[in-house]
PDB file of N, CA, C and O in Angstrom:
ATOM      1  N   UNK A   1      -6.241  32.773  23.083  1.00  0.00           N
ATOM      2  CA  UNK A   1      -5.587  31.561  22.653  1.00  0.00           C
ATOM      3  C   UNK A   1      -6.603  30.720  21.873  1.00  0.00           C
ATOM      4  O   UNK A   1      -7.794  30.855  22.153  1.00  0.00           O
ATOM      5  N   UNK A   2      -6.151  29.687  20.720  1.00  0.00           N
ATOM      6  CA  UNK A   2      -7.014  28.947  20.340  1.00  0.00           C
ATOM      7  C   UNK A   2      -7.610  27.953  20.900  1.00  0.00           C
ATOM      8  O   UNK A   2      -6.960  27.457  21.820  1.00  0.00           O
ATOM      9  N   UNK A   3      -8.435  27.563  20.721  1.00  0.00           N
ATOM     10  CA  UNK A   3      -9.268  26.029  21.235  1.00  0.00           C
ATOM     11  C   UNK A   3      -7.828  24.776  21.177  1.00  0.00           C
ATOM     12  O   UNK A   3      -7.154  24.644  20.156  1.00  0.00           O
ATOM     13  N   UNK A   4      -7.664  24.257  21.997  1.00  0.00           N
ATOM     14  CA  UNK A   4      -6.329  23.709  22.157  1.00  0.00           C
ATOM     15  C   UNK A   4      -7.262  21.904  22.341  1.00  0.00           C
ATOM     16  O   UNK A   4      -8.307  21.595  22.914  1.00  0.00           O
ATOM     17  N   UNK A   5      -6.338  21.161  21.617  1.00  0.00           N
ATOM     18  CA  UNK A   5      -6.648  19.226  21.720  1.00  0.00           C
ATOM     19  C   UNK A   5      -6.067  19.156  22.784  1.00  0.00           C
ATOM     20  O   UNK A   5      -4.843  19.255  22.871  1.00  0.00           O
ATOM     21  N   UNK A   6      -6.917  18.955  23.864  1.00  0.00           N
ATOM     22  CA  UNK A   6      -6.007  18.039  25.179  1.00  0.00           C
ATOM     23  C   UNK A   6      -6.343  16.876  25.050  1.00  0.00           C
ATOM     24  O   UNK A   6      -7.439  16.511  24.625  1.00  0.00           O
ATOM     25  N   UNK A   7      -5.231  16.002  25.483  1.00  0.00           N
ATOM     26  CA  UNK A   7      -5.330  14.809  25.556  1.00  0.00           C
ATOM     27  C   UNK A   7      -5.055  14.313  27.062  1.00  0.00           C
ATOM     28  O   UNK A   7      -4.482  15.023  27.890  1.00  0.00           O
ATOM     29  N   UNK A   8      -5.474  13.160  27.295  1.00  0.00           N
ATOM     30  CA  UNK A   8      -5.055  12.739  29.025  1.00  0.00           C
ATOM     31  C   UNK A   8      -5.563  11.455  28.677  1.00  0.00           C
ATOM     32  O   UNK A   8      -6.636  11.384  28.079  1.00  0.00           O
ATOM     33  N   UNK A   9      -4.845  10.307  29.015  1.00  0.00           N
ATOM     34  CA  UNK A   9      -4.755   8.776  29.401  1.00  0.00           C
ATOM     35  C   UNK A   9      -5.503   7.951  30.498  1.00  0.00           C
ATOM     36  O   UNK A   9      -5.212   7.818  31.687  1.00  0.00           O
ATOM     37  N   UNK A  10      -6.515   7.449  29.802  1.00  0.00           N
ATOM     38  CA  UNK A  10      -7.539   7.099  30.773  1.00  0.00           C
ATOM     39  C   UNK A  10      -8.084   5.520  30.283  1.00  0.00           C
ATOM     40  O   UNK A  10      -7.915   5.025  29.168  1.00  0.00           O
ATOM     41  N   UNK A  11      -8.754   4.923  31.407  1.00  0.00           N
ATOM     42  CA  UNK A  11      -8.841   3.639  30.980  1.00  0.00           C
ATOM     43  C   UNK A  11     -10.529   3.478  31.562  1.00  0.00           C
ATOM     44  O   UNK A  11     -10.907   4.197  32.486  1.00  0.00           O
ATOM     45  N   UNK A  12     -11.189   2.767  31.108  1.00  0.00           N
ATOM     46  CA  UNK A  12     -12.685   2.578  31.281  1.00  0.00           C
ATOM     47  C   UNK A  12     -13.017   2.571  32.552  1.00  0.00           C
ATOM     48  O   UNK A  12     -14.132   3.075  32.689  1.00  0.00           O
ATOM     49  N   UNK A  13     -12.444   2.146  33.775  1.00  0.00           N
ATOM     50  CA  UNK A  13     -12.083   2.196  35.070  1.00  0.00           C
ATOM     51  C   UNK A  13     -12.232   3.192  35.597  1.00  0.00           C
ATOM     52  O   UNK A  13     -13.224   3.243  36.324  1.00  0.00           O
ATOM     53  N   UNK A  14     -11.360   4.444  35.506  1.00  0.00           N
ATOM     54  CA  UNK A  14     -11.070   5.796  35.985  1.00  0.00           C
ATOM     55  C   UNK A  14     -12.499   6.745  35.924  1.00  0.00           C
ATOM     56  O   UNK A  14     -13.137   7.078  34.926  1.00  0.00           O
ATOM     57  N   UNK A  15     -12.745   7.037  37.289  1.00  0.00           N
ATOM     58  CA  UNK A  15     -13.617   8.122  37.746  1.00  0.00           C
ATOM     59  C   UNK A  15     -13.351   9.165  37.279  1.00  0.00           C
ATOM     60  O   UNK A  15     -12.236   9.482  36.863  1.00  0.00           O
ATOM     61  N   UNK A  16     -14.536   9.989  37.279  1.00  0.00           N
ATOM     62  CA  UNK A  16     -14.861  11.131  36.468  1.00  0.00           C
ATOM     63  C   UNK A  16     -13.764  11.977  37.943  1.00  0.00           C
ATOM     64  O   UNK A  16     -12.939  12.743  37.445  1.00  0.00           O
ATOM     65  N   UNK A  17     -13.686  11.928  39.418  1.00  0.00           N
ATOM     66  CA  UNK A  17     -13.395  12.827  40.337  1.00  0.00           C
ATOM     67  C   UNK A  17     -11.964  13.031  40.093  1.00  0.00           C
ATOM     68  O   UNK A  17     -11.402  14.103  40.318  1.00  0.00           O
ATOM     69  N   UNK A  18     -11.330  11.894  39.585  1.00  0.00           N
ATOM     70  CA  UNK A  18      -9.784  12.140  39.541  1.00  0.00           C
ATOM     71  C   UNK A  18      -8.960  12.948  38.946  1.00  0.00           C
ATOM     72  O   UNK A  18      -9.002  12.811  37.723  1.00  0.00           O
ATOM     73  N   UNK A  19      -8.446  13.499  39.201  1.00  0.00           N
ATOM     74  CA  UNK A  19      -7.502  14.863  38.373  1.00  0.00           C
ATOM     75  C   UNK A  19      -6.852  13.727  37.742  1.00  0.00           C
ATOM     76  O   UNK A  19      -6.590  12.581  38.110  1.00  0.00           O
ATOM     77  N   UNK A  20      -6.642  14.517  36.490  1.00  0.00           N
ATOM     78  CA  UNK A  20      -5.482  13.760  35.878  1.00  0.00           C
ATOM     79  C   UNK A  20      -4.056  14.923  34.966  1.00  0.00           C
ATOM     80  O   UNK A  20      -4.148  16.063  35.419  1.00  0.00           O
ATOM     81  N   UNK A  21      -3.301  14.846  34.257  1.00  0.00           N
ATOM     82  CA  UNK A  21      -2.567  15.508  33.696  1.00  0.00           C
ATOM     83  C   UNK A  21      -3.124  15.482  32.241  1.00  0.00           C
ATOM     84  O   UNK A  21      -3.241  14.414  31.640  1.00  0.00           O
ATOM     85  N   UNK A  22      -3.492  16.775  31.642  1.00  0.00           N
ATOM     86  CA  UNK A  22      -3.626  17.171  30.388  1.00  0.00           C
ATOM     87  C   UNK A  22      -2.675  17.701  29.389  1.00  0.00           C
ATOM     88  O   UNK A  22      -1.842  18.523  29.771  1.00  0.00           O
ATOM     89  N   UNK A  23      -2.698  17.392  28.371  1.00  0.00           N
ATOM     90  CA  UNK A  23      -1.364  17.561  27.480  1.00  0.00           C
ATOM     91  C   UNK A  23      -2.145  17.996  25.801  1.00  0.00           C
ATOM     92  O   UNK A  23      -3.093  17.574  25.138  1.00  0.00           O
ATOM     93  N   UNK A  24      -0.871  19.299  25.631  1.00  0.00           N
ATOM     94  CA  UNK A  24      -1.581  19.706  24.007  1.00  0.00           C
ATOM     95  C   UNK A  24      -0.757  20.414  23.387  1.00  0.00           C
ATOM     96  O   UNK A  24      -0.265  21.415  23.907  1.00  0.00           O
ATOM     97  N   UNK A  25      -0.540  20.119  22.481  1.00  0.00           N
ATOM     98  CA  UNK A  25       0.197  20.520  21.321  1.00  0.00           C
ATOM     99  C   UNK A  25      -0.049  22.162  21.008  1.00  0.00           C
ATOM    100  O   UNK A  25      -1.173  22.252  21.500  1.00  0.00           O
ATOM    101  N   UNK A  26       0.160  23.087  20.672  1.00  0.00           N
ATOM    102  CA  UNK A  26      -0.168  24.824  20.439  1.00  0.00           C
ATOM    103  C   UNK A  26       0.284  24.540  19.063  1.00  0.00           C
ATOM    104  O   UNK A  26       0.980  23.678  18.525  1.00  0.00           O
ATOM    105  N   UNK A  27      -0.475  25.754  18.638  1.00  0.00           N
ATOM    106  CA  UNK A  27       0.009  26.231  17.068  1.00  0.00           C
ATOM    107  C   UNK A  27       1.270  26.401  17.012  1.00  0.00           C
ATOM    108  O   UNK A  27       1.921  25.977  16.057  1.00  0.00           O
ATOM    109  N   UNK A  28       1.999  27.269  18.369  1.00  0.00           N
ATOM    110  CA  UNK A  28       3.041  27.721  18.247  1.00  0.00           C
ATOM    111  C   UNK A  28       3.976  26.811  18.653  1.00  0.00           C
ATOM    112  O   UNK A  28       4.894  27.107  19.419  1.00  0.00           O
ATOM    113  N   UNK A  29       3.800  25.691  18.178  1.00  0.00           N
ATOM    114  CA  UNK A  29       4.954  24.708  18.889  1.00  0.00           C
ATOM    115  C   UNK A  29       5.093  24.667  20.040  1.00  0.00           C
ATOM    116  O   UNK A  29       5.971  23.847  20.307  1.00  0.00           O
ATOM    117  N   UNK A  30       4.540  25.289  21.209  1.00  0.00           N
ATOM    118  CA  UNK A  30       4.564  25.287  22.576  1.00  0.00           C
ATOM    119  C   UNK A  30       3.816  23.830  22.970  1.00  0.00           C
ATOM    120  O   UNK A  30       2.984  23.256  22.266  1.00  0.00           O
ATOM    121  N   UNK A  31       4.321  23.384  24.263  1.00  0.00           N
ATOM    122  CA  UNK A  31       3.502  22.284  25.045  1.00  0.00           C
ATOM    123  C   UNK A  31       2.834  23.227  26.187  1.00  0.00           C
ATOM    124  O   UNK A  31       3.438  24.092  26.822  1.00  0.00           O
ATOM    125  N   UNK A  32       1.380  22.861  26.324  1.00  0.00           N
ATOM    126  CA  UNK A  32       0.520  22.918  27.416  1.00  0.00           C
ATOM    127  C   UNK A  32      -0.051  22.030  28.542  1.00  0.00           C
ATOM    128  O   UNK A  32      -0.952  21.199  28.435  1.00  0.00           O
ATOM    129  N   UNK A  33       0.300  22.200  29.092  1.00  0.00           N
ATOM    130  CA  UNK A  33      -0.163  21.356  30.336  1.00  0.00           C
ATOM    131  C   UNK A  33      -1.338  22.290  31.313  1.00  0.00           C
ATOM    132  O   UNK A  33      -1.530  23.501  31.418  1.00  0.00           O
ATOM    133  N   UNK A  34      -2.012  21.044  31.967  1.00  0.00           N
ATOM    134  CA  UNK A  34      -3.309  21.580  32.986  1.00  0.00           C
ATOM    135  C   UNK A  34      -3.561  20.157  33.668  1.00  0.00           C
ATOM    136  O   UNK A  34      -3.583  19.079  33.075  1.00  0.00           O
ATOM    137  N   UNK A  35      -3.775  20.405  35.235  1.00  0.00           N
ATOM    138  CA  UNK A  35      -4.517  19.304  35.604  1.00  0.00           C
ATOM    139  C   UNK A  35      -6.280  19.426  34.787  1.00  0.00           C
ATOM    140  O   UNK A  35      -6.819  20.381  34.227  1.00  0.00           O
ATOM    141  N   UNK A  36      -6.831  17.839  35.082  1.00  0.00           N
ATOM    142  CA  UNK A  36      -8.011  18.270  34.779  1.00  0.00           C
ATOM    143  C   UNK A  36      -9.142  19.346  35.676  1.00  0.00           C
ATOM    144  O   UNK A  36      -9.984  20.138  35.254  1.00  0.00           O
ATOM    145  N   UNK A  37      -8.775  19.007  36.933  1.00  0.00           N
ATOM    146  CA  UNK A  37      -9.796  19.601  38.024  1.00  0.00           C
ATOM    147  C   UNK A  37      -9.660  21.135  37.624  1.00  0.00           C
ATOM    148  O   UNK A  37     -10.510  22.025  37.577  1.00  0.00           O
ATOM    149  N   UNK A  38      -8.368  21.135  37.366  1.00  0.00           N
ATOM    150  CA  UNK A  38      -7.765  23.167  37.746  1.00  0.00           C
ATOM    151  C   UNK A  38      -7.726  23.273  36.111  1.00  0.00           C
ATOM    152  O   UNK A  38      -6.709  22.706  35.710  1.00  0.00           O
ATOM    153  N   UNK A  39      -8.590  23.875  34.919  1.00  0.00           N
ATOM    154  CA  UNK A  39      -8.190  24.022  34.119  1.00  0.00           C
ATOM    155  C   UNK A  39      -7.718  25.308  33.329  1.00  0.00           C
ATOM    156  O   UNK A  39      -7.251  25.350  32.191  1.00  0.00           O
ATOM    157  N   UNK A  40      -7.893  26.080  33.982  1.00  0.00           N
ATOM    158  CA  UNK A  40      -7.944  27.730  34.160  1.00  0.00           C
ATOM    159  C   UNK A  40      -6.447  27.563  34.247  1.00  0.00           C
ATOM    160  O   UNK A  40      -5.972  28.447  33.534  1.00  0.00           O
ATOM    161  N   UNK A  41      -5.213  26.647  34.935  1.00  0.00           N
ATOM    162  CA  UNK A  41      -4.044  26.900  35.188  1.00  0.00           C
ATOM    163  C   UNK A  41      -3.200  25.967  34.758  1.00  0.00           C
ATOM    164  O   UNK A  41      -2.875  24.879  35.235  1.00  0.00           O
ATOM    165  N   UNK A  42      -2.806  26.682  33.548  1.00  0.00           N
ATOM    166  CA  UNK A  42      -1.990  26.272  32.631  1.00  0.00           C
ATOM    167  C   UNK A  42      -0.361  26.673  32.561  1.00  0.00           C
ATOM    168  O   UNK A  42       0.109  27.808  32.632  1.00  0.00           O
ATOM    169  N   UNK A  43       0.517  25.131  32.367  1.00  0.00           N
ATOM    170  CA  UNK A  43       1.586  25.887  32.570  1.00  0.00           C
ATOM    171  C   UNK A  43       2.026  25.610  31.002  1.00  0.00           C
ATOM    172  O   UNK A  43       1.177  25.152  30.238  1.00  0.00           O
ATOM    173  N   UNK A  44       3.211  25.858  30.582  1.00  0.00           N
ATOM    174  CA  UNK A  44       3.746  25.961  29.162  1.00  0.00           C
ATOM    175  C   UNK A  44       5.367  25.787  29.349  1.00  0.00           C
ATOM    176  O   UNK A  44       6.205  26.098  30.196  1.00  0.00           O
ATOM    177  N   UNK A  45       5.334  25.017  27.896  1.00  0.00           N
ATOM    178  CA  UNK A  45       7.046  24.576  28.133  1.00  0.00           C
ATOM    179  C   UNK A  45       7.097  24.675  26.516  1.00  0.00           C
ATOM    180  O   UNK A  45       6.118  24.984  25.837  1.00  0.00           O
ATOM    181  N   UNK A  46       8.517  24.334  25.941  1.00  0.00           N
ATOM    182  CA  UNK A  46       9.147  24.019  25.112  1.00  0.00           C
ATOM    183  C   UNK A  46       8.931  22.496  24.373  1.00  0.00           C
ATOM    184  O   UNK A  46       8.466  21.564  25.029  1.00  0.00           O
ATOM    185  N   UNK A  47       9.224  22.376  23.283  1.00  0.00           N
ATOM    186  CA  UNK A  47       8.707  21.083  22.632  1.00  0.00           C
ATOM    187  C   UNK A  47      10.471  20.326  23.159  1.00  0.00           C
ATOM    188  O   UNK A  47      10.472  19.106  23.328  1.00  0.00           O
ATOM    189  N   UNK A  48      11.302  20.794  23.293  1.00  0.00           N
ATOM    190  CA  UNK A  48      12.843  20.184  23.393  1.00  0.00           C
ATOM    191  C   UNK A  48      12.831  20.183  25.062  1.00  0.00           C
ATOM    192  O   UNK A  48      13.830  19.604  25.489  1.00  0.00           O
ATOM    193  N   UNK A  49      12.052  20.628  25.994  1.00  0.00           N
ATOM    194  CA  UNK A  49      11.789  20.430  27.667  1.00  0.00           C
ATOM    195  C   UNK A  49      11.060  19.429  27.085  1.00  0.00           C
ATOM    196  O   UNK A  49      11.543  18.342  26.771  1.00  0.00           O
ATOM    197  N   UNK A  50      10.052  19.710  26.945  1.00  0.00           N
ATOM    198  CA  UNK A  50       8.732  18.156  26.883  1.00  0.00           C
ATOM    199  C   UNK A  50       9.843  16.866  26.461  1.00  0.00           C
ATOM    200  O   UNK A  50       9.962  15.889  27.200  1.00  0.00           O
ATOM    201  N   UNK A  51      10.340  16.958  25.648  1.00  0.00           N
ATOM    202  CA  UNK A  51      10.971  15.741  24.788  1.00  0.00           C
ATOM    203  C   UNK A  51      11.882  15.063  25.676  1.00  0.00           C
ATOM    204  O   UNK A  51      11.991  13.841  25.774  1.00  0.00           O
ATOM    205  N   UNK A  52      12.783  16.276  26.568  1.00  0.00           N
ATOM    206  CA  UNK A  52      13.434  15.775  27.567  1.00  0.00           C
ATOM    207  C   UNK A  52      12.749  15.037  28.790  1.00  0.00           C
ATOM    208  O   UNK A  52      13.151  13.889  28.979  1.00  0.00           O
ATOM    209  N   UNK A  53      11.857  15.480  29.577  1.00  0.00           N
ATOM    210  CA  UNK A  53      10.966  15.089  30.419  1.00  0.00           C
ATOM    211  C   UNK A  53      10.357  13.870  30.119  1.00  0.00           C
ATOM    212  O   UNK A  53      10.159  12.962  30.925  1.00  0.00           O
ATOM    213  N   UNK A  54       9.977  13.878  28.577  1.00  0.00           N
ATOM    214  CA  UNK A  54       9.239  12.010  28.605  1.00  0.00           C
ATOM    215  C   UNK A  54      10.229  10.739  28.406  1.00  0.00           C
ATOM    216  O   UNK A  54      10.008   9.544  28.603  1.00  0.00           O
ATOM    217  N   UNK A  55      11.864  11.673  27.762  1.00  0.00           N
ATOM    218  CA  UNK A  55      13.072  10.820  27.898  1.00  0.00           C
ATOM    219  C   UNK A  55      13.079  10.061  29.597  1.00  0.00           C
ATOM    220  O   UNK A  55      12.928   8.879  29.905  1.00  0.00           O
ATOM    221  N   UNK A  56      13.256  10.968  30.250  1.00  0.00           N
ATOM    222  CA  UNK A  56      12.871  11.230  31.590  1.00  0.00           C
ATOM    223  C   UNK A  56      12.088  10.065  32.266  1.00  0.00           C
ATOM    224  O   UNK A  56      12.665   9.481  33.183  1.00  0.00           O
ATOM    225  N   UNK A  57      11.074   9.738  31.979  1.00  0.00           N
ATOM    226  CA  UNK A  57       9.899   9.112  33.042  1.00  0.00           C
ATOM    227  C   UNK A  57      10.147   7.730  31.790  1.00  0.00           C
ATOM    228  O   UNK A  57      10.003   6.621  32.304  1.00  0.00           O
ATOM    229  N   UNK A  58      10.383   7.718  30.750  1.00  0.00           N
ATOM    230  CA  UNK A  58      10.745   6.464  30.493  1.00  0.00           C
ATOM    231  C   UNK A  58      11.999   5.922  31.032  1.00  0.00           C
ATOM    232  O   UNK A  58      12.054   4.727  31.322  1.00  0.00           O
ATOM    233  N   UNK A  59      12.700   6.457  31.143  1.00  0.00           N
ATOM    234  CA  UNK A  59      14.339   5.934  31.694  1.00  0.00           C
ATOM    235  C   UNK A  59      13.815   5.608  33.470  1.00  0.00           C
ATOM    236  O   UNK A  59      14.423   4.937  34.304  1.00  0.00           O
ATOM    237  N   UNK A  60      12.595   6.293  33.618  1.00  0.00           N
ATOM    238  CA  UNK A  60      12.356   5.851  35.423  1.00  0.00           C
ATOM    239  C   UNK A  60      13.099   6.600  36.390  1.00  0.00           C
ATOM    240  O   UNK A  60      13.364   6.043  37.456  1.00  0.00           O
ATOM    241  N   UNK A  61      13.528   7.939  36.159  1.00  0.00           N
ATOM    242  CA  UNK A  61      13.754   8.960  36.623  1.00  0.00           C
ATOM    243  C   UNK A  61      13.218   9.866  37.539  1.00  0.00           C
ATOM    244  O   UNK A  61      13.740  10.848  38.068  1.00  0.00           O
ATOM    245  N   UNK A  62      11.788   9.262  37.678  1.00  0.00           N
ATOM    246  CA  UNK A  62      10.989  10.342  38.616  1.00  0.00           C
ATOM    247  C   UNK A  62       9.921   8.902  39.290  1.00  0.00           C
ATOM    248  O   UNK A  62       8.882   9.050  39.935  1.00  0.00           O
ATOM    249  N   UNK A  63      10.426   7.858  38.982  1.00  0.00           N
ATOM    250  CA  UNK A  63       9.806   6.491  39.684  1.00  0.00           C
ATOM    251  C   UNK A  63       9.477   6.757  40.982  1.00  0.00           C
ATOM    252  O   UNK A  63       8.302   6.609  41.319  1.00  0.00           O
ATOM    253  N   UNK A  64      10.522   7.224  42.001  1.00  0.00           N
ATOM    254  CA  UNK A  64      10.171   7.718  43.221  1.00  0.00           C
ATOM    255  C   UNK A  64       9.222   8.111  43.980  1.00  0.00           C
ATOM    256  O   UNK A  64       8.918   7.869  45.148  1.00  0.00           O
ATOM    257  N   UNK A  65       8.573   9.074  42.757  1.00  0.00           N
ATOM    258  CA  UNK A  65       7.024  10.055  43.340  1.00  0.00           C
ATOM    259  C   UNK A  65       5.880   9.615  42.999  1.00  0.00           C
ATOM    260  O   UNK A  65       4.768  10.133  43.105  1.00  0.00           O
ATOM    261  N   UNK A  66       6.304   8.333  42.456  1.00  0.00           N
ATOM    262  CA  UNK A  66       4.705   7.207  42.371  1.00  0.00           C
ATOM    263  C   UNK A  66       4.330   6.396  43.400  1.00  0.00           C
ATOM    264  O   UNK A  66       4.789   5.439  44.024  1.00  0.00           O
ATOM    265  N   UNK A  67       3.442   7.014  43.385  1.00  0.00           N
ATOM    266  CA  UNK A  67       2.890   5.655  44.509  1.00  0.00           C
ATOM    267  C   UNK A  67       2.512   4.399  44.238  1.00  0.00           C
ATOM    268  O   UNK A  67       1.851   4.054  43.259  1.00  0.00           O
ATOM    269  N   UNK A  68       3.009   3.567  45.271  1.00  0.00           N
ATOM    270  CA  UNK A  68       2.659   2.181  45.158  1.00  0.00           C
ATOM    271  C   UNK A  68       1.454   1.183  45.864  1.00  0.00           C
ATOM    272  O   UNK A  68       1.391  -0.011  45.571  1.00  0.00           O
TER     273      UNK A  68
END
């Protein structure tokens, strides 16, 4: 596979120990995902899943599994 841009959302605050969710675009139009800790395990979706899923967590759909 190619050298892939991950990106992950972080603020000056956030420790180096914390897993976070990694996100990257593929040549092949595929979405990649990886926590940071585990990066060896990658899962893969569709650009029209991804699109749905961030419809998703903006509408507050998965609000539930955040902690407060």
């Amino acid at each position: 596979m190619t050298q892939l841009d991950w990106q992950r959302a972080t603020t000056p605050e956030d420790g180096e120990q914390e897993a976070y969710l990694e996100v990257a675009a593929g040549p092949d139009g595929r979405i990649y995902m990886r926590e940071s800790n585990d990066p060896d395990n990658i899962v893969v979706t569709t650009q029209a899943k991804w699109e749905a899923f961030i419809k998703g967590v903006k509408a507050g759909e998965f609000d539930d599994f955040a902690e407060e």
